[in-house]
Residue, then its C-alpha position, 0 to 999 in steps of 0.5 A: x490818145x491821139x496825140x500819144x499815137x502821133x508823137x509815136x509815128x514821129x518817133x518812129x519816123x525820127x528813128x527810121x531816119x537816123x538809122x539810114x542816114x548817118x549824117x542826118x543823125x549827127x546833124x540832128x542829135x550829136x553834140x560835142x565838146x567845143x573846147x571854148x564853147x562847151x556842149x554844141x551841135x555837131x555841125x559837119x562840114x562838106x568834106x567830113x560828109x565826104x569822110x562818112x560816105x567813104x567810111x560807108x562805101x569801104x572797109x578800109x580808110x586812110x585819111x592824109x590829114x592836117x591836125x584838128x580837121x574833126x576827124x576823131x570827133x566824126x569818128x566818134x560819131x560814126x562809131x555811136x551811130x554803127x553801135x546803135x543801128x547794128x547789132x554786135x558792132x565792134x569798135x576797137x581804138x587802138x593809140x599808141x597810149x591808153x590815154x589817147x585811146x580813151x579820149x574817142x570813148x569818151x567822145x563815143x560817150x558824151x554824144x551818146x549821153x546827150x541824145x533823146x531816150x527813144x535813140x539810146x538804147x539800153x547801155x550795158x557797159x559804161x567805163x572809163x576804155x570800154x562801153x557797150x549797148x544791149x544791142x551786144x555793141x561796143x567799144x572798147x580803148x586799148x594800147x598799142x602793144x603787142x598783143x593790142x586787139x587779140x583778144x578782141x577778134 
């Protein structure tokens, strides 16, 4: 029974963590999809730890950046762990294609599918554009038309 009890303070303790420290979560819990290398641990570089404190500090972003720095993949991250820790956290991917739209989700998807029970919450939603948590958080894939997001405010 003691230990029971322990193993519950440390995953309380785990939980309390990660809910305050988005890049202790993905350092410690995320994994990704290497494109050679399959299914390993999400190791942030410094300046994808810089891109998460803007990302908490401001509503609004814009990164100038070269092509395969991980900015999608630590978006991915940061929008599992906003999803998780917030309750009614809206997440909308708009691409100028569904399909590219779709490839964050499944990112947001596959981090989410690897992580420990006690983190995951209850899922309620789970398609190929949209999933959503029993927290009454989602996120959702759509195309850059028109109306992208209209529905969604």
């Amino acid at each position: 029974m003691a230990k029971k009890q322990n193993l519950k303070h440390i995953i309380a303790a785990e939980y309390k963590k990660c809910a305050k420290d988005p890049v202790y979560f993905m350092k410690k819990y995320c994994m990704i999809q290497h494109p050679t290398r399959g299914k390993i641990n999400f190791n942030l570089y410094q300046f994808q730890e810089r891109a998460l404190a803007e990302f908490a500090n401001n509503d609004y972003n814009i990164i100038l950046k070269s092509r395969q720095l991980g900015i999608s993949t630590l978006s991915a991250g940061y929008s599992l762990w906003s999803m998780l820790f917030n309750e009614d956290f809206n997440v909308l991917v708009i691409a100028t294609k569904q399909d590219v739209a779709k490839n964050l989700v499944t990112k947001v998807r596959v981090m989410h599918e690897y992580l420990p029970s006690w983190l995951k919450g209850k899922t309620i939603e789970d398609n190929k554009l949209s999933l959503r948590f029993g927290n009454g958080s989602q996120i959702k894939a759509v195309s850059a038309a028109g109306d992208a997001g209209r529905s969604e405010a």
